[in-house]
N, C-alpha and C positions, 0 to 999 in steps of 0.2 A: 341356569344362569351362570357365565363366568364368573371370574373374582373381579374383572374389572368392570363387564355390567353391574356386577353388584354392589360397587362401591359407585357407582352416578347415580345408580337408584338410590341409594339412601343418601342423595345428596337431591334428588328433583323439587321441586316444591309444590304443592296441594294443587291441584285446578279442577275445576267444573268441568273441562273439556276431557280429550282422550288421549291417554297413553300409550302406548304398545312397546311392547320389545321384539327384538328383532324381526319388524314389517318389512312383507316382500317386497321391496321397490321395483321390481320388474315387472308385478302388475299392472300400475303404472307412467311405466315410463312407455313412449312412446312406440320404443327399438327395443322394447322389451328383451330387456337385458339388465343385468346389475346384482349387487349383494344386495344383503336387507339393511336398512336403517338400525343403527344400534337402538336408537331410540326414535318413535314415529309421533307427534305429538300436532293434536286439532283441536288448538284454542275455541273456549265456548262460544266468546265474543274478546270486543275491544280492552273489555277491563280483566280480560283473564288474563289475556295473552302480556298486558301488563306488566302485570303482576309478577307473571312468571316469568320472565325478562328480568324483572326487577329481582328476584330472589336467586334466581338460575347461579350456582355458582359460576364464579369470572373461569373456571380453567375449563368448564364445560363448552366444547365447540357447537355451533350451530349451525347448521344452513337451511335455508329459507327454498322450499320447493314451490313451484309453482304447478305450470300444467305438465310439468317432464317433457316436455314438447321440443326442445334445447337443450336437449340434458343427454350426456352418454355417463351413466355412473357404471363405476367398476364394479369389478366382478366380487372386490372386498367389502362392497358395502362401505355407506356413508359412520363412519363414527359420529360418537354424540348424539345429540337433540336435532334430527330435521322436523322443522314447521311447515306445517302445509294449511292453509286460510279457506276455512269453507265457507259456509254459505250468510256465516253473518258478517262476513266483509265484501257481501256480491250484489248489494244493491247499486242503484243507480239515480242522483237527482236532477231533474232539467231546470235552468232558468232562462232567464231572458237571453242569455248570449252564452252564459258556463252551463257545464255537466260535471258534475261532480260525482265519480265512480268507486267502488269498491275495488281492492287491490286484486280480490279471487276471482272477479268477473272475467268472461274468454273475452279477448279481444274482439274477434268476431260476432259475438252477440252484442258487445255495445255498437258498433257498426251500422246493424241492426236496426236497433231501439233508438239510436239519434239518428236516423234516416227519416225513421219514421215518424220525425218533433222535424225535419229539414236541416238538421244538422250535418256536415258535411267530416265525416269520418269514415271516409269508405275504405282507405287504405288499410286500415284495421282488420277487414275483410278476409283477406286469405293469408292473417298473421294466425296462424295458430299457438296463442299463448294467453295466460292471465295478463290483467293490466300492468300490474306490479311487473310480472317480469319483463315486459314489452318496455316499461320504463328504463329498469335497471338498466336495457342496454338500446338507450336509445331505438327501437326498431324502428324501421321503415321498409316499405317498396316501392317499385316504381317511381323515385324519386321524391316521396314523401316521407319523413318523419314523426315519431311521437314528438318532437322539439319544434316541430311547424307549431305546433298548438296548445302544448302543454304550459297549465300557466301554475301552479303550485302540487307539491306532494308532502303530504303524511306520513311519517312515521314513526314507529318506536325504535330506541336505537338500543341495543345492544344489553345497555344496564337497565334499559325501562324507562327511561326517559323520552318525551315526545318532543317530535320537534315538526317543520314546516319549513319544508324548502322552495325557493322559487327556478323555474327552469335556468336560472342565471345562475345559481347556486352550485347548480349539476355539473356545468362544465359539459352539456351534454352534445356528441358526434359520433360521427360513426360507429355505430353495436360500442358505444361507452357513454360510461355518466362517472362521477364525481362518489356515487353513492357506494357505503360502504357493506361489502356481502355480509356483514352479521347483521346489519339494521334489514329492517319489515317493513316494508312499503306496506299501509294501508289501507291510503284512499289518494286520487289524483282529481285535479278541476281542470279541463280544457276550455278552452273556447276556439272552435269551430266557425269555419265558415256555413253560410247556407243556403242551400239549393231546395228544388221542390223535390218531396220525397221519392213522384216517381221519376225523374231523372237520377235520385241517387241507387235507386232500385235497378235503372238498368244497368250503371256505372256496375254498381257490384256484380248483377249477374256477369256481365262481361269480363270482371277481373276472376272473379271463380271458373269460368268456365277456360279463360287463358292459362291460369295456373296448372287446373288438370289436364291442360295440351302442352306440358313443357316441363310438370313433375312429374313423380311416381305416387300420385297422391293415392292410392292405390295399396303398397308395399307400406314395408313397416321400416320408416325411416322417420327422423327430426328436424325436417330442414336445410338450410345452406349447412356446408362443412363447415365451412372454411370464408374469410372474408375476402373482399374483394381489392386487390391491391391500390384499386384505383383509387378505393375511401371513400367510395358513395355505391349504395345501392342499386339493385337492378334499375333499369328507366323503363324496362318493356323491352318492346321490341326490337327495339336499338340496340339492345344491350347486346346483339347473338355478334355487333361488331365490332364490340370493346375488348381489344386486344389485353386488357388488366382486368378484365371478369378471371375472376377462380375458375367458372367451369371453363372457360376458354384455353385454360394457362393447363390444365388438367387433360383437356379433348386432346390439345397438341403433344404433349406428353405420352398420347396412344395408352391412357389409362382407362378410358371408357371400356364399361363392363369387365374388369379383371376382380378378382375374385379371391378371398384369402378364408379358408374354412366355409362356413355360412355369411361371411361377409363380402359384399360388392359394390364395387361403383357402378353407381343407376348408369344403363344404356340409356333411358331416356332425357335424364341431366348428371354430369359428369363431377358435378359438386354435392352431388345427395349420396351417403352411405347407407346401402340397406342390408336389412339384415333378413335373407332368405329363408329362416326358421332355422332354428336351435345354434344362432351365432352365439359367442361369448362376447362380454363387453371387452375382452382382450384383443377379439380378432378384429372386431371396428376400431380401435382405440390403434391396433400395427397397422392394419388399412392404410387410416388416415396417417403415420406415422410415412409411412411406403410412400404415398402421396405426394407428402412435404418435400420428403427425401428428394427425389425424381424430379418433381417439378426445380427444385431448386439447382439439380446438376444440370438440366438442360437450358431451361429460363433464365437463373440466377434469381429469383424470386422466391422469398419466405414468405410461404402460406401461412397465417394465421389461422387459428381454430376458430371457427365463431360457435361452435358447441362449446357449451360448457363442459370440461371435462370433472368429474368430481368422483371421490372417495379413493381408497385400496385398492390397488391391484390384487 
């Protein structure tokens, strides 16, 4: 252990849940790639994770992992405390009109599970992400958002304090919310429209099965790069004619499939980076760097990242 793990460890505070020091985060992440978590820590439950929020010393930094699904961490590793929500924040409640969800749940298994109550959540389908972090940045496809339907969220903030926000609260648009990255989304209530379930049953087959005909669902990639200038979401199939689509702004650029180390831009969508085996999260991280650059001398248009980029180079 360093001298400076060693001085967070003798500051962490007691929990029922799990510790780890330096956890490989590239088991995990999706582009498996990344340093380890200086510190890897999986709350027991709700009053653990508390707690130790509440005690955590203030100079201790945190970040809040979800599915790594959205995630390019470096090759340095996350410093600090990252949190990741297991399985006793993945339940799910139905009522009459709300569903009330765990923050750890995929988003595509709530999808799922309120399909099959006639709940109309199908755009959650070929999100691949926990609820929480689908929140955090507004997700949407094809024209839907978490903001269609989100009607309050849960969390513990920072020093341990709980709070309860309403989607008004959020400020929530385009891959953004209001919500601040050290707080912990831990439970969210939608209310959904509702269709019968097997109409929403075909609806998703059809959205998964469009998805694997237009990603690299396949390779080892995290989703869009990059956001869409236009500030809304794909719509489908419409979208291959939106001049302000990222992959559009990218294909023109004559960057489809070029290639940096084990890093590339997918021939099949020109906004997904994948990582061909034994990338570093340096070479996606110049990539998309490369990207930005290019499109912006040719276009005049700054790409935004819609990956989260996180830790040390």
């Amino acid at each position: 252990m360093n001298k400076m793990c060693s001085l967070i460890a003798d500051h962490l505070p007691r929990t029922k849940g799990t510790i780890m020091e330096s956890y490989r985060l590239s088991a995990i992440s999706w582009l498996k790639v990344g340093g380890p978590a200086e510190f890897f820590f999986k709350p027991y439950d709700f009053n653990d994770l508390q707690s130790f929020l509440r005690e955590l010393d203030s100079s201790i930094p945190i970040n809040v992992l979800g599915a790594c699904s959205n995630l390019l961490i470096r090759d340095g590793g996350i410093p600090g405390v990252s949190i990741k929500l297991g399985k006793s924040f993945g339940k799910i409640e139905f009522g009459t009109d709300l569903i009330t969800v765990g923050a750890s749940m995929p988003a595509p298994k709530v999808a799922i599970l309120a399909s099959n109550r006639g709940f109309d959540l199908t755009f959650l389908r070929t999100i691949p992400g926990t609820i929480g972090g689908v929140i955090k940045m507004n997700a949407g496809c094809y024209g839907r958002y978490v903001s269609d339907h989100l009607e309050t969220v849960n969390v513990i903030e920072r020093n341990g304090r709980i709070s309860k926000f309403t989607k008004e609260d959020l400020k929530l648009s385009y891959r953004s919310s209001t919500l601040q990255s050290n707080c912990v989304v831990t439970s969210a209530t939608f209310r959904p429209d509702k269709k019968a379930p097997e109409v929403l049953r075909i609806e998703m087959d059809e959205a998964v099965n469009y998805r694997a005909s237009i990603q690299p669902t396949s390779e080892l990639s995290c989703g869009s790069a990059f956001k869409n200038p236009s500030g809304f979401s794909s719509r489908g199939k419409n979208d291959k004619d939106t001049r302000s689509s990222a992959w559009k702004l990218i294909d023109d650029a004559g960057l489809r499939g070029i290639t940096l180390g084990k890093a590339k831009v997918s021939e099949k969508h020109p906004n997904f980076l994948i990582n061909m085996g034994g990338a570093t999260a340096s070479e996606l991280e110049d990539l998309g760097e490369k990207i930005r650059e290019t499109v912006f001398k040719l276009h005049g248009v700054h790409l935004e990242w819609e990956i989260k980029v996180v830790g040390k180079r």
